[in-house]
C-alpha positions in Angstrom: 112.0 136.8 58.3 110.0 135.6 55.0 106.9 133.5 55.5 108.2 130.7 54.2 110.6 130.7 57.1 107.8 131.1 59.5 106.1 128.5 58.2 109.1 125.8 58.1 109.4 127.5 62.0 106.3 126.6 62.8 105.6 123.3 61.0 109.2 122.5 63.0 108.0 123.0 66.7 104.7 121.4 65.9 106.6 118.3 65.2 109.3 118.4 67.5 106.5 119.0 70.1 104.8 115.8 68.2 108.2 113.7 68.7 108.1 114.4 72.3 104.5 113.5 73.4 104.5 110.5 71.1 107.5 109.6 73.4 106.2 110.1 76.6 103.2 108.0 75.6 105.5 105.5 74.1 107.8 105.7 77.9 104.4 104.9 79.8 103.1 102.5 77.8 106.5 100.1 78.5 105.4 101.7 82.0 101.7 99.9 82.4 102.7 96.7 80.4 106.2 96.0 81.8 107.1 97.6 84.8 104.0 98.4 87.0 102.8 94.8 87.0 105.9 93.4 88.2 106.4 95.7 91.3 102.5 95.2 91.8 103.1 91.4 92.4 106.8 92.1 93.6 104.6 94.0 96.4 102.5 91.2 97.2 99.5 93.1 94.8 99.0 89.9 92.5 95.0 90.6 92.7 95.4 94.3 91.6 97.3 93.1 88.6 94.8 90.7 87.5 92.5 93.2 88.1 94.3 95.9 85.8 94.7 93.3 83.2 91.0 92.1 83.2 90.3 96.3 82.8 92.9 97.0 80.4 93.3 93.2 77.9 96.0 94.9 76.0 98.4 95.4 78.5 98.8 91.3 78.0 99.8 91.6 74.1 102.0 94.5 75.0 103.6 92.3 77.7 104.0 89.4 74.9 105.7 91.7 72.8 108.3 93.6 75.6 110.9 93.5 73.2 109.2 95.1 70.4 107.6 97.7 72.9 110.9 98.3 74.8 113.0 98.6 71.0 110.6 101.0 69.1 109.9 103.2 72.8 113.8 103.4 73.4 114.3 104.0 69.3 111.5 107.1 69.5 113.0 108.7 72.6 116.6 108.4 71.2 115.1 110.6 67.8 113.4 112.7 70.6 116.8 113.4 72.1 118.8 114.3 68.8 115.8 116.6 67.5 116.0 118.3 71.2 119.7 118.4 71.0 121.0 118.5 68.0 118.2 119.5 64.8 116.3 122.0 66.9 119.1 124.5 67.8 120.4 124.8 64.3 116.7 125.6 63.5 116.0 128.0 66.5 119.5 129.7 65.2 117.8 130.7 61.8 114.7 132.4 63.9 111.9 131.6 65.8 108.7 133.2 65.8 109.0 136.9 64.8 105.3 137.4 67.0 107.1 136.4 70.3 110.3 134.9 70.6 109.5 134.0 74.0 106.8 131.5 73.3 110.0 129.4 71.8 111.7 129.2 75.0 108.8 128.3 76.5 108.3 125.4 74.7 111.8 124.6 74.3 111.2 123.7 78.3 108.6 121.8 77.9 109.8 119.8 75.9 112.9 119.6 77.7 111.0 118.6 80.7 108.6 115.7 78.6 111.6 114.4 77.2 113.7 113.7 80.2 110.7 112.7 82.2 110.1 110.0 79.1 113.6 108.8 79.1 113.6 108.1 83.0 110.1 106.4 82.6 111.7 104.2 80.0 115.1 103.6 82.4 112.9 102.5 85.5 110.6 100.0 82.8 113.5 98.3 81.6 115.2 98.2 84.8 111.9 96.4 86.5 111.4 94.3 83.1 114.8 93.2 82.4 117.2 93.7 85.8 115.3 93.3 89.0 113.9 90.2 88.4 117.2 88.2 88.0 118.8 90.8 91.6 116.1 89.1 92.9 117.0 85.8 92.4 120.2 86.0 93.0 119.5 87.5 96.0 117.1 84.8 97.1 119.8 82.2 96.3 122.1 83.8 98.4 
């Protein structure tokens, strides 16, 4: 394998690793805005929210824009998914590192593992943002 191979390698992984955190931060941020106040006051924690909220101001803009936070989260994990899936094993076909193939596989877990555990983030904050609010009424007007 040329340089310029390892390079493009290289210069790959550090941004598919890039795609992945950026998603997980993306994930917990529709977390804290959307999600984990509403099952604070769904548990009867209404001071602990307006605690958070009067530690952490931007959690309120966030929470104005939900749809704009949940779009561009859900958008970010979706590329996360067809790098992971689809643009990482053709480029992990052409070589990895020639130093230790093994770090590849390592890091292929990884971000395995930070991708998945973004996407279920993102599935419980739009279930609490979006779902459990109306089961709830219903419920109640049952």
């Amino acid at each position: 394998m040329n340089t310029a191979e390892t390079t493009a390698n290289r210069s790959s992984n550090k941004r598919s690793a890039l795609l992945n955190y950026f998603s997980l931060f993306t994930s917990l941020s529709t977390l804290l805005c959307c999600a984990l106040p509403s099952l604070l006051v769904l548990f009867g924690l209404g001071a602990s929210v307006a605690s958070m909220l009067s530690f952490m101001p931007w959690l309120v803009t966030l929470s104005r824009h939900k749809q704009w936070t949940f779009s561009i989260s859900g958008i970010l994990i979706a590329l996360s998914f067809v790098n992971m899936y689809y643009i990482s094993p053709r480029i992990r076909a052409k070589g990895c590192s020639p130093d230790d193939p093994s770090a590849c596989e390592e890091a292929s877990k990884l971000s395995k593992i930070l991708l998945w555990l973004s996407a279920a983030i993102y599935a419980i904050g739009i279930f609490v943002a979006y779902a459990l609010g109306p089961i709830l009424s219903r419920l109640d007007n049952a």
